[in-house]
VOPAGU-2260 file (C-alpha; in pm, 1 decimal, decimal comma):
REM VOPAGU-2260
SITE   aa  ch    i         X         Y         Z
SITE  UNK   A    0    2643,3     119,5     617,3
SITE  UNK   A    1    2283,0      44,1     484,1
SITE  UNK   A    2    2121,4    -312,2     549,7
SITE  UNK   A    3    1766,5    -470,9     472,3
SITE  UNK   A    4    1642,3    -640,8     776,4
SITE  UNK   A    5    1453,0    -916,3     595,9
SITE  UNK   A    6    1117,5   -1152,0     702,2
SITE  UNK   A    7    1083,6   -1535,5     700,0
SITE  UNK   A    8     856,7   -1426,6     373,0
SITE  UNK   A    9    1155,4   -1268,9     220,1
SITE  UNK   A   10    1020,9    -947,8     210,2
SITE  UNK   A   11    1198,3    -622,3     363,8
SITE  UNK   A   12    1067,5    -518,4     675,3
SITE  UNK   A   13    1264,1    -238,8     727,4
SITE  UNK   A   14    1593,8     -55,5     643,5
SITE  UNK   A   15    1886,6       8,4     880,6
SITE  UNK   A   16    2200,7     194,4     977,0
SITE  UNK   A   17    2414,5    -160,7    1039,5
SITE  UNK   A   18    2721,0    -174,6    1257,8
SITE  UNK   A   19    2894,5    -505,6    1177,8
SITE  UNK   A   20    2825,6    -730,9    1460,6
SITE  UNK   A   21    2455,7    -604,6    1554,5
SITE  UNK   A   22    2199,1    -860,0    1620,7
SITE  UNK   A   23    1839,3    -824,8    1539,3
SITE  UNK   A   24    1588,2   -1046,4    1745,3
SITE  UNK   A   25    1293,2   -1197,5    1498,6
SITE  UNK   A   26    1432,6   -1089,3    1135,7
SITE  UNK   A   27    1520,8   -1396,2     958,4
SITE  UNK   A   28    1864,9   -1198,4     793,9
SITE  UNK   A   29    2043,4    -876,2     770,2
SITE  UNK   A   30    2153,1    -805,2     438,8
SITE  UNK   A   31    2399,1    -516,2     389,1
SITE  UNK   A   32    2337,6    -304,4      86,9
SITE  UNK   A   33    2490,9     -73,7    -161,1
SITE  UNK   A   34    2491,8     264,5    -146,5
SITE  UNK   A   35    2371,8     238,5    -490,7
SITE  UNK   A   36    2073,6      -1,9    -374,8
SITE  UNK   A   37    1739,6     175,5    -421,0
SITE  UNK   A   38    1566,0     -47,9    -176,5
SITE  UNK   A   39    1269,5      -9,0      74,4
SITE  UNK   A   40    1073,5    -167,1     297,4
SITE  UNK   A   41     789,3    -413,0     113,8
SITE  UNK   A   42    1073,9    -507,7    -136,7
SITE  UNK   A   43    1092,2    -891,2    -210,6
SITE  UNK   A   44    1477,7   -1016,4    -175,2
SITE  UNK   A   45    1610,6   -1220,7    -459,5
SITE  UNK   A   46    1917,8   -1339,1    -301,1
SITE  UNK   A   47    2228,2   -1214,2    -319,0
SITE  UNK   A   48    2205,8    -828,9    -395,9
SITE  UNK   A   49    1876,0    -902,1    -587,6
SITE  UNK   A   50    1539,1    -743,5    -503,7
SITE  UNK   A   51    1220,4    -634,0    -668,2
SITE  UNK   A   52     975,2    -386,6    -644,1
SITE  UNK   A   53     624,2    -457,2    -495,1
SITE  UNK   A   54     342,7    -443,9    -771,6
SITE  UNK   A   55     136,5     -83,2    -704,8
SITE  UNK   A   56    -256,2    -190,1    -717,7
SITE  UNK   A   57    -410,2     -76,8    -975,6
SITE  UNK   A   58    -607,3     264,6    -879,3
SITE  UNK   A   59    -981,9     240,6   -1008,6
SITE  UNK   A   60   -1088,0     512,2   -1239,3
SITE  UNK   A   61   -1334,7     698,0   -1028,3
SITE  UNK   A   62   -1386,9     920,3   -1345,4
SITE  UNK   A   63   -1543,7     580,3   -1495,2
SITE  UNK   A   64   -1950,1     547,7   -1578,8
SITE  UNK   A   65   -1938,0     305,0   -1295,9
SITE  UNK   A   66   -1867,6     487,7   -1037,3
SITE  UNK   A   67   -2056,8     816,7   -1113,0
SITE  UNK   A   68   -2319,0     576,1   -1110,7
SITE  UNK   A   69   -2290,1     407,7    -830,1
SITE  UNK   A   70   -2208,8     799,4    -663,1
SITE  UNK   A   71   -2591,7     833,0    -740,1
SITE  UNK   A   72   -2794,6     560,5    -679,6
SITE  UNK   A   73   -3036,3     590,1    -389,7
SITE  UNK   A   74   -2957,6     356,4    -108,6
SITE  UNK   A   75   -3110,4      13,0    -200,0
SITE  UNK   A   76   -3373,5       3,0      88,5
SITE  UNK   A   77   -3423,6     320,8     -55,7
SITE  UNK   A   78   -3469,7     195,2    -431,2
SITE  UNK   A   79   -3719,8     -89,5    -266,7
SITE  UNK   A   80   -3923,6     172,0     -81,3
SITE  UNK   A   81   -3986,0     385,5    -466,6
SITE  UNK   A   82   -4079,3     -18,7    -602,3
SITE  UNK   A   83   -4352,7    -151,4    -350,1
SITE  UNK   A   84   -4501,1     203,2    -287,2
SITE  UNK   A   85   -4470,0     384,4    -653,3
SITE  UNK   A   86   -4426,6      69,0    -855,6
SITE  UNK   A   87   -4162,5    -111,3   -1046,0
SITE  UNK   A   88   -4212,2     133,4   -1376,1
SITE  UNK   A   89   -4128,4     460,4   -1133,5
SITE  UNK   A   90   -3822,1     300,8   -1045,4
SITE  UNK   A   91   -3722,3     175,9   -1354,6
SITE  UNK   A   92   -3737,5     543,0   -1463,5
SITE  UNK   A   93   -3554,4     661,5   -1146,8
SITE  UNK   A   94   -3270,1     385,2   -1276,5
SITE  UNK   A   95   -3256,4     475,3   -1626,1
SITE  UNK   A   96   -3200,3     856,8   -1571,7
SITE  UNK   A   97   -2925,9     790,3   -1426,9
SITE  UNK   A   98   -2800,1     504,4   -1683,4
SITE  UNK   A   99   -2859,2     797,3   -1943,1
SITE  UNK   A  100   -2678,0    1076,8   -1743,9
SITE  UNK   A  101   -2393,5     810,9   -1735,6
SITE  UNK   A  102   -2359,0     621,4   -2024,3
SITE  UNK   A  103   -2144,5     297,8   -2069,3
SITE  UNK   A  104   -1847,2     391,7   -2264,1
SITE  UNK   A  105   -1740,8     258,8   -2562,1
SITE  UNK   A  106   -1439,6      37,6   -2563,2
Protein backbone atom coordinates (compact mmCIF):
# COMPACT_ATOMS: atom_id res chain seq x y z
CA UNK A 1 0.00 0.00 0.00
CA UNK A 2 0.66 3.82 -0.52
CA UNK A 3 1.73 6.06 2.58
CA UNK A 4 2.76 9.86 2.99
CA UNK A 5 5.83 10.06 5.04
CA UNK A 6 5.02 13.38 6.69
CA UNK A 7 7.44 16.44 8.34
CA UNK A 8 7.25 18.03 11.83
CA UNK A 9 5.74 21.03 9.43
CA UNK A 10 3.04 18.75 8.31
CA UNK A 11 3.94 18.81 4.95
CA UNK A 12 4.63 15.54 2.73
CA UNK A 13 8.05 14.82 2.21
CA UNK A 14 7.74 12.02 0.22
CA UNK A 15 5.49 9.08 -0.89
CA UNK A 16 6.05 5.37 -0.17
CA UNK A 17 5.42 1.71 -0.89
CA UNK A 18 4.52 0.88 3.11
CA UNK A 19 4.78 -2.59 4.55
CA UNK A 20 2.90 -2.52 7.88
CA UNK A 21 5.46 -2.49 10.52
CA UNK A 22 8.28 -0.32 8.66
CA UNK A 23 9.94 2.35 10.58
CA UNK A 24 11.14 5.55 9.16
CA UNK A 25 13.99 7.42 11.13
CA UNK A 26 13.27 11.49 11.19
CA UNK A 27 9.56 11.65 9.62
CA UNK A 28 7.32 12.79 12.26
CA UNK A 29 4.32 10.05 10.85
CA UNK A 30 3.49 7.60 8.22
CA UNK A 31 0.17 7.99 6.99
CA UNK A 32 -1.26 5.22 4.77
CA UNK A 33 -3.32 6.39 1.88
CA UNK A 34 -6.02 5.49 -0.52
CA UNK A 35 -5.59 4.27 -3.65
CA UNK A 36 -7.92 6.93 -4.57
CA UNK A 37 -5.61 9.65 -2.76
CA UNK A 38 -4.12 12.00 -5.37
CA UNK A 39 -1.34 13.06 -3.09
CA UNK A 40 2.36 14.20 -3.56
CA UNK A 41 5.13 15.32 -2.01
CA UNK A 42 4.81 19.33 -0.87
CA UNK A 43 1.12 18.47 0.09
CA UNK A 44 0.04 19.97 3.54
CA UNK A 45 -1.76 17.07 5.76
CA UNK A 46 -5.06 17.99 7.28
CA UNK A 47 -5.40 15.14 9.55
CA UNK A 48 -7.05 12.26 9.11
CA UNK A 49 -7.23 11.48 5.25
CA UNK A 50 -7.23 15.32 4.64
CA UNK A 51 -4.63 17.15 2.53
CA UNK A 52 -4.28 20.15 0.30
CA UNK A 53 -2.58 21.21 -2.56
CA UNK A 54 0.44 23.64 -2.39
CA UNK A 55 -0.45 27.17 -3.91
CA UNK A 56 1.51 27.33 -7.62
CA UNK A 57 3.33 30.97 -7.63
CA UNK A 58 2.04 33.04 -9.72
CA UNK A 59 4.19 33.05 -13.16
CA UNK A 60 5.00 36.79 -14.18
CA UNK A 61 3.83 37.80 -17.57
CA UNK A 62 7.08 38.22 -19.39
CA UNK A 63 4.85 39.35 -22.39
CA UNK A 64 4.07 42.49 -19.98
CA UNK A 65 5.43 46.31 -20.88
CA UNK A 66 7.55 45.74 -17.87
CA UNK A 67 9.56 43.34 -18.76
CA UNK A 68 10.19 44.13 -22.50
CA UNK A 69 11.35 47.08 -20.89
CA UNK A 70 13.43 46.12 -18.54
CA UNK A 71 14.79 43.36 -21.58
CA UNK A 72 16.15 46.74 -23.04
CA UNK A 73 17.46 49.05 -20.84
CA UNK A 74 21.20 49.59 -20.99
CA UNK A 75 22.98 48.45 -17.90
CA UNK A 76 22.67 51.29 -15.30
CA UNK A 77 26.48 52.15 -15.13
CA UNK A 78 25.80 52.14 -18.59
CA UNK A 79 22.73 54.68 -18.47
CA UNK A 80 25.16 56.94 -16.01
CA UNK A 81 28.03 56.86 -18.50
CA UNK A 82 25.27 58.43 -21.62
CA UNK A 83 24.23 61.19 -18.41
CA UNK A 84 27.66 62.72 -17.21
CA UNK A 85 29.29 62.44 -20.74
CA UNK A 86 26.18 63.26 -23.27
CA UNK A 87 23.94 64.91 -20.72
CA UNK A 88 20.80 64.23 -18.86
CA UNK A 89 18.46 65.33 -22.10
CA UNK A 90 20.40 62.41 -24.34
CA UNK A 91 19.42 60.04 -21.87
CA UNK A 92 16.16 61.07 -21.23
CA UNK A 93 15.64 60.45 -24.98
CA UNK A 94 17.50 57.08 -24.84
CA UNK A 95 14.68 56.29 -21.87
CA UNK A 96 11.71 57.48 -23.56
CA UNK A 97 12.23 55.48 -26.86
CA UNK A 98 11.99 52.79 -25.19
CA UNK A 99 8.89 53.91 -22.85
CA UNK A 100 7.26 54.59 -26.38
CA UNK A 101 8.27 51.24 -28.05
CA UNK A 102 6.63 49.77 -24.84
CA UNK A 103 3.82 51.47 -23.70
CA UNK A 104 2.03 51.02 -20.26
CA UNK A 105 -1.08 49.16 -20.89
CA UNK A 106 -4.29 50.11 -20.13
CA UNK A 107 -6.05 48.40 -17.32
Amino acid sequence: MKAALINSQNTVENIIVWNDGDVWAGTERVVVLQDSDSVGVGFTYNGGTSFTKPEVPEVPDTKSYKFKRLAEYPPTAEQLDTIFHEGLDVWKEQIQAIKDKYPKEVE
